[in-house]
C-alpha positions as CSV (number, residue, x, y, z in Angstrom):
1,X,0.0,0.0,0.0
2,X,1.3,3.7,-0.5
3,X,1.2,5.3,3.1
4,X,-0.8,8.8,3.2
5,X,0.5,11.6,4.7
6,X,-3.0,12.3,6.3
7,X,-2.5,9.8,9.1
8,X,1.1,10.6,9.6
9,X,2.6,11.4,12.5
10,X,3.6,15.4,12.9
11,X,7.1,15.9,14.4
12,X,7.6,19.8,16.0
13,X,10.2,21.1,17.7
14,X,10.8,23.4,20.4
15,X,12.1,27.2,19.2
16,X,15.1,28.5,21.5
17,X,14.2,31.7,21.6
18,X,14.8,32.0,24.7
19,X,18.9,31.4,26.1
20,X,19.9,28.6,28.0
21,X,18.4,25.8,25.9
22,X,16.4,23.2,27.2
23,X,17.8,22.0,29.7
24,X,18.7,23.3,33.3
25,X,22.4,22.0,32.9
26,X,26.1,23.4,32.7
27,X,26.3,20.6,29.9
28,X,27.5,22.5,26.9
29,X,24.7,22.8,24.4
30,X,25.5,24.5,21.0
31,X,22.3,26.0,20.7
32,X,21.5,29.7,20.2
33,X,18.6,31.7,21.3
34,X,19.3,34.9,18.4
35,X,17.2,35.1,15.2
36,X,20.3,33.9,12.9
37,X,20.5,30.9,14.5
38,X,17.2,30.1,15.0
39,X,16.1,31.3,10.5
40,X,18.9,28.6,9.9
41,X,17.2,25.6,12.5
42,X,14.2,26.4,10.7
43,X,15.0,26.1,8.0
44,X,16.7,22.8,8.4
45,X,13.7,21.3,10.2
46,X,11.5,21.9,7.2
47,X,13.9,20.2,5.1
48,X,14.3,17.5,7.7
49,X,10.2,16.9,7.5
50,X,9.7,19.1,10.4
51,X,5.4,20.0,10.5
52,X,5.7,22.5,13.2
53,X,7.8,25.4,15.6
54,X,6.9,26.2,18.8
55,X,7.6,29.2,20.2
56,X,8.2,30.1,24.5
57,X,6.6,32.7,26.2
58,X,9.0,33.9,28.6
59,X,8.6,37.3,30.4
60,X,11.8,37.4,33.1
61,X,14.7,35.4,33.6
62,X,15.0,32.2,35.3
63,X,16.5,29.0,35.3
64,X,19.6,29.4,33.0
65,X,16.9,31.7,30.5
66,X,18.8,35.0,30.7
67,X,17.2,36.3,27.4
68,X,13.9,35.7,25.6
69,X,12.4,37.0,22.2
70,X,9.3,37.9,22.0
71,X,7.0,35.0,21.0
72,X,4.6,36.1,18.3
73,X,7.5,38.3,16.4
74,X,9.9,35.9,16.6
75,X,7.4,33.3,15.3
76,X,6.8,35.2,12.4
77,X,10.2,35.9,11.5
78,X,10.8,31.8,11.6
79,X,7.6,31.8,9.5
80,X,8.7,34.4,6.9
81,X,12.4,32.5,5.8
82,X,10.6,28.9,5.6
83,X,8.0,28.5,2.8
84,X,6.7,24.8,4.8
85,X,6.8,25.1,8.4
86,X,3.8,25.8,10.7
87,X,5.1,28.5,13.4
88,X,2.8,28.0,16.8
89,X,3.1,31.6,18.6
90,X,2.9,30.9,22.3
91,X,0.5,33.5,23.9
92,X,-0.7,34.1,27.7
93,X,-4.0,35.5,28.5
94,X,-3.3,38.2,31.2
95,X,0.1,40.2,29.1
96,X,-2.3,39.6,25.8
97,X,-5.7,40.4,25.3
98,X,-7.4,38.2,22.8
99,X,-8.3,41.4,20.5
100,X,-4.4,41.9,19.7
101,X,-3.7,38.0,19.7
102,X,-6.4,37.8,16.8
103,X,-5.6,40.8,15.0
104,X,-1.8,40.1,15.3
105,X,-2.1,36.3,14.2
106,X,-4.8,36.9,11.4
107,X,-2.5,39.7,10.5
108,X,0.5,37.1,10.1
109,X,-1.5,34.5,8.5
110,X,-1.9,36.4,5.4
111,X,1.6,37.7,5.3
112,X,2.9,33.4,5.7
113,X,-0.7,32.0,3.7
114,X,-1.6,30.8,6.6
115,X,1.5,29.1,8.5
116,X,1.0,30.5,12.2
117,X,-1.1,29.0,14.4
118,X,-1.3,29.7,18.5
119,X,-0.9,27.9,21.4
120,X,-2.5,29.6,25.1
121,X,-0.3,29.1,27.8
122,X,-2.2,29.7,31.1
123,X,0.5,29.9,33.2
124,X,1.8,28.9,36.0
125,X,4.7,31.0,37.0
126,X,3.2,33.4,39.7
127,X,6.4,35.6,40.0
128,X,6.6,36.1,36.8
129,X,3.0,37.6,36.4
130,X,3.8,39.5,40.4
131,X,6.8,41.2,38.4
132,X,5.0,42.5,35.5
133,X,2.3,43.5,37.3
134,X,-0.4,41.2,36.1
135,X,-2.9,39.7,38.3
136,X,-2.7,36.2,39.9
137,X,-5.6,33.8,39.6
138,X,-6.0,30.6,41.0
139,X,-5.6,27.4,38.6
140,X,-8.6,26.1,37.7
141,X,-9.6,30.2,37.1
142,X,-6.4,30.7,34.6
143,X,-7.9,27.9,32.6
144,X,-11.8,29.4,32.5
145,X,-9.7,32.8,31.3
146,X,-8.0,30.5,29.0
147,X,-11.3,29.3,27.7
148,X,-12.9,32.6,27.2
149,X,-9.6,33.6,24.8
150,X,-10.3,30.7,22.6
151,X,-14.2,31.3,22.6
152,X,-13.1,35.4,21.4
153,X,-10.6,34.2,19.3
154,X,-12.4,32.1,17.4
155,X,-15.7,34.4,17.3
156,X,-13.6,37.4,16.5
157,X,-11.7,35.2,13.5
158,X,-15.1,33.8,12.3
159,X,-18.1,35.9,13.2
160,X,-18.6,39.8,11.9
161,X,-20.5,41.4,14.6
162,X,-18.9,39.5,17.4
163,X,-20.5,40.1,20.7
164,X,-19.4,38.4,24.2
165,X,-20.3,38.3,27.6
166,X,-17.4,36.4,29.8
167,X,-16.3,36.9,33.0
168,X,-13.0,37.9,31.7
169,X,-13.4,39.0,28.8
170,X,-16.4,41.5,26.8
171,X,-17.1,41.8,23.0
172,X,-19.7,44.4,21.3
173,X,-20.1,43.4,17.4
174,X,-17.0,44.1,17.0
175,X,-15.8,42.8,13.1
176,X,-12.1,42.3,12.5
177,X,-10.9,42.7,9.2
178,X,-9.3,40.7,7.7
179,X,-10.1,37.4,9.0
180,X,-7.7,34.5,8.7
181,X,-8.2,32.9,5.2
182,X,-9.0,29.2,5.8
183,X,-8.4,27.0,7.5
184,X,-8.6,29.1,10.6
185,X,-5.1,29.0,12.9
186,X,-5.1,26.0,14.9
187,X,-5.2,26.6,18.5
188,X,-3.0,24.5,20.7
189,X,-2.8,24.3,25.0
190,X,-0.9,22.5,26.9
191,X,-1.5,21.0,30.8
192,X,-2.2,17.8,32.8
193,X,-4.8,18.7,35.1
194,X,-8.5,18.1,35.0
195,X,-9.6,21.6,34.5
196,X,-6.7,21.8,31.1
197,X,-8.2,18.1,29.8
198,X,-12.0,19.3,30.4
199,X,-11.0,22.5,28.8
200,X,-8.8,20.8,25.6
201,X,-12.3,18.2,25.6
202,X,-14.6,21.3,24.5
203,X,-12.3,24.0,22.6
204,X,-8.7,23.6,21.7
205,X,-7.4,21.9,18.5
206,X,-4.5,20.2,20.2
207,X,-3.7,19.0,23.4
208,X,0.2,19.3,24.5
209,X,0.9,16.7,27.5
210,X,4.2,16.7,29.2
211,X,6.4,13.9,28.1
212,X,5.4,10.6,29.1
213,X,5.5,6.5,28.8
214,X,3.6,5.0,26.2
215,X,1.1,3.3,29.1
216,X,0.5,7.1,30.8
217,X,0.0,8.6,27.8
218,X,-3.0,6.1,26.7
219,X,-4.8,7.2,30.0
220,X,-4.7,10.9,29.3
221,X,-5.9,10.4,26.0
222,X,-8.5,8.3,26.1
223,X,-9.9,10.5,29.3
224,X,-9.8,13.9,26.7
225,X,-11.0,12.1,24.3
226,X,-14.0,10.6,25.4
227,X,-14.8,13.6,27.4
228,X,-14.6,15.5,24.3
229,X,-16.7,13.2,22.0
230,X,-19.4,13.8,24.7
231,X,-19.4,17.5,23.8
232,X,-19.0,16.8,19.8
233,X,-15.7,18.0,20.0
234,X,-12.5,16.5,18.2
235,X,-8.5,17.4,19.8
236,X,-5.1,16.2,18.3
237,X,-2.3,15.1,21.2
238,X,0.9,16.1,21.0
239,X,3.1,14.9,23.9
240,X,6.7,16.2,24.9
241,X,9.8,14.4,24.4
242,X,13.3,15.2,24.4
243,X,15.6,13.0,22.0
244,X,18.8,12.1,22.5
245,X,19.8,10.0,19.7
246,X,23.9,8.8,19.1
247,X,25.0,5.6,17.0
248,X,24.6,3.4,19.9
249,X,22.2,3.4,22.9
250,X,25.6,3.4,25.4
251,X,26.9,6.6,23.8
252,X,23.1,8.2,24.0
253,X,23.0,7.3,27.4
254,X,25.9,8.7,28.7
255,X,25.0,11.5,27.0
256,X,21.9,11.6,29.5
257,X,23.9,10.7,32.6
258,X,26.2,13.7,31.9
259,X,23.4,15.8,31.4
260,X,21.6,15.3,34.9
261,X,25.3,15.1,36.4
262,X,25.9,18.4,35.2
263,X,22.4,19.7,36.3
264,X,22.5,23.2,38.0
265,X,21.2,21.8,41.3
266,X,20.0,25.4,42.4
267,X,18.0,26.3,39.2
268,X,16.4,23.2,38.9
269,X,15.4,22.7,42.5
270,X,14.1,26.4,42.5
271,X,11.9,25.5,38.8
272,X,10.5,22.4,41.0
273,X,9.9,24.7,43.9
274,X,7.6,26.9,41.6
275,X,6.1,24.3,39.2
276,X,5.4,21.8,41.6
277,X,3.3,24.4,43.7
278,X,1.5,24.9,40.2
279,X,0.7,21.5,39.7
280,X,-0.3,20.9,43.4
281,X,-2.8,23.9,43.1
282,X,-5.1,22.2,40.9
283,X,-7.8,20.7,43.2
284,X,-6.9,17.2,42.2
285,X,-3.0,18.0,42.9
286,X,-2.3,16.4,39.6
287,X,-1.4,19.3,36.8
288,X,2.0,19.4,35.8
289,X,4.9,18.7,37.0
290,X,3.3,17.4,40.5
291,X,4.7,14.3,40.3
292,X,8.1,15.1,38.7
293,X,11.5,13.6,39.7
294,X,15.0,15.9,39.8
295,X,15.8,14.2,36.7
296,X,12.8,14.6,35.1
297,X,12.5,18.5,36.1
298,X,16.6,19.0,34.5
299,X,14.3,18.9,31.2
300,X,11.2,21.6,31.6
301,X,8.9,19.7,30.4
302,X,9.4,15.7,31.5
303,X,10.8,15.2,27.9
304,X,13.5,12.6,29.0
305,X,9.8,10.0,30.5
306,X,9.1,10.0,26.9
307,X,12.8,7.5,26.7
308,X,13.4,9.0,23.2
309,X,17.2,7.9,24.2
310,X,18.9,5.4,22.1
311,X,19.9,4.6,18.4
312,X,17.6,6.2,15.4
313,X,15.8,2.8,15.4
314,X,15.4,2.4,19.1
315,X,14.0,5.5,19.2
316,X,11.5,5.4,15.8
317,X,10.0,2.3,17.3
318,X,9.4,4.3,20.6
319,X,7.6,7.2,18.8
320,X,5.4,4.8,17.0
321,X,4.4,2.9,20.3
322,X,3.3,7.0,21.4
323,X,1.7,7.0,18.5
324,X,-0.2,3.8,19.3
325,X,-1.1,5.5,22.5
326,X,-2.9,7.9,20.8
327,X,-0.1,10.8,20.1
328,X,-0.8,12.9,16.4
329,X,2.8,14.8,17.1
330,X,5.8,14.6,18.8
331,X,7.2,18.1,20.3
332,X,10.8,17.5,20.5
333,X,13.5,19.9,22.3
334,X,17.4,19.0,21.5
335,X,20.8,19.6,23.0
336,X,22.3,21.1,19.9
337,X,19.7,22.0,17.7
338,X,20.8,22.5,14.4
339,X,22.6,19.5,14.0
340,X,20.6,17.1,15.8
341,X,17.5,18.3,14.1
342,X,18.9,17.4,10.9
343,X,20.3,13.8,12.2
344,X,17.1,13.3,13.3
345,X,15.2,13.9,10.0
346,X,17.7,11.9,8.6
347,X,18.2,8.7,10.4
348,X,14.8,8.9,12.3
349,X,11.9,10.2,10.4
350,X,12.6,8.4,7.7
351,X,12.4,5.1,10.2
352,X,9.3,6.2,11.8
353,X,7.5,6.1,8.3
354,X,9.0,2.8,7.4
355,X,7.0,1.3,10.9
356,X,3.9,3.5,9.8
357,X,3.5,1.8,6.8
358,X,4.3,-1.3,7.8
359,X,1.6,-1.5,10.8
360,X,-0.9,0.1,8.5
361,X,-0.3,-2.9,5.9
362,X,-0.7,-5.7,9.0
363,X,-4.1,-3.6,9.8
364,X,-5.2,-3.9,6.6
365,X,-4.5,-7.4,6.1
366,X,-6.1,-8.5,9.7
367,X,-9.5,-7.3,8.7
């Protein structure tokens, strides 16, 4: 059979825009957070078979990020020397209102035909929002806020006339013009807790889960997406991992040990301080982070419990067993980005399709 892109798995990566990498370690990494370095990455993920950039939202320094582009101009900038690549714009509702997030991303999607898309970060940093002066809510209210800036962005990117009545947020027929051309800018979030799964169940596009086994993964899914057939909904997953992928699993591995053994003890234990107390505030004490090791919080986002850590085969058949799980993309971060992206669209993509096609063509002939 000839495999179809449709059901393909989508590989993004993680944009270093912001300094330091991703990982809280003294390990060096030859990665770059300045918009040279980051037009060349992008375009060698494209060429690698990259589907998608993600963009950080950063507002202070912290845990080795010195430095931090803007999100949404940076995105487009990425978006603008790549002619392929889907730029996601990281955005927080408190710092953006979701009249400039539509205007500024409709706005973009004519200038790329249509390569942006968004994803709404609720937050959980609280000095961060205490040092810009925005105010505080507690977690399951970030994610109603975060509701009600979908809900206007999609009215305002669909609707002339828009009107609104949230608790956060208040629209009078207002028309923006231009509207995105179609289809509309897909609208990512990210979060483990009930309040982010009920909220990904009734209005995002995608679902971003912090890495994860193949096993954990299958729970989370098939939790959003039950809930969300329930309210005639459909959401991708797109699950964190961090790859570290070397000729043989010893050298990969060490690679790993060195990282965590060159961990910056201080920064990491003061990121677990703050995103544990985020994940504890949900009311189930289970968003993000809440059960997180050391090792697992030297990479922000649990990427090393997706075990992406081995030779490009070892770690193609991994990927496909998240994809069995329910994953539609892989969001990969890197220790040197521009050359491990490439390795990786080289040695590893090109794997993963070989196992697609082949468990499609067993599927096929079992029925």
């Amino acid at each position: 059979m000839t495999w179809s892109n449709r059901d393909a798995l989508k590989f993004a990566y993680w944009v270093p825009n912001v300094s330091g990498g991703l990982v809280i370690s003294n390990i060096e990494q030859r990665t770059s957070w300045t918009i040279d370095y980051n037009r060349e990455l992008a375009r060698i993920a494209e060429k690698a078979g990259f589907d998608y950039a993600l963009s950080q939202i950063r507002f202070t320094a912290g845990y080795g990020a010195e430095y931090q582009h803007e999100s949404v101009s940076f995105s487009h900038a990425l978006a603008a020397a790549t002619t392929k690549l889907t730029v996601i714009a990281a955005i927080l509702p408190g710092p953006w209102n979701p009249t400039l997030a539509a205007k500024q991303i409709a706005t973009i999607n004519h200038l790329t035909n249509g390569r942006i898309a968004v994803n709404v970060v609720s937050g959980w940093f609280r000095g961060e929002f205490k040092a810009i002066g925005e105010h505080w809510l507690d977690h399951d209210e970030r994610y109603r806020r975060s509701e009600e800036f979908i809900r206007a962005l999609r009215g305002i990117w669909t609707q002339d006339n828009f009107t609104f009545r949230g608790d956060f947020y208040r629209f009078d027929n207002y028309s923006l013009k231009p509207k995105p051309i179609d289809p509309q800018p897909e609208i990512f979030q990210g979060g483990s807790s009930r309040a982010a799964r009920d909220m990904a169940a009734r209005v995002s596009d995608w679902y971003f889960t912090n890495g994860n086994t193949p096993e954990g993964l299958a729970k989370q899914v098939d939790d959003i997406r039950e809930k969300a057939k329930e309210n005639g909904h459909a959401v991708k997953i797109g699950v964190n991992a961090f790859a570290i992928v070397r000729e043989t699993e010893e050298e990969a591995r060490a690679v790993l040990n060195e990282i965590v053994e060159k961990a910056n003890p201080e920064a990491v234990n003061a990121f677990g301080h703050e995103v544990k107390n985020a994940g504890k505030a949900s009311p189930e004490g289970e968003g993000n982070w809440a059960k997180s090791s050391f090792e697992d919080l030297v990479q922000y986002n649990d990427g090393f419990r997706s075990n992406l850590i081995g030779t490009p085969r070892q770690v193609a058949e991994r990927i496909v067993a998240l994809k069995r799980a329910g994953a539609d993309l892989i969001l990969l971060g890197f220790l040197h980005f521009q050359e491990e992206v490439a390795y990786f669209g080289e040695h590893v993509i090109p794997l993963v399709r070989e196992l697609e096609q082949q468990e499609a063509t067993a599927a096929i002939a079992a029925e």
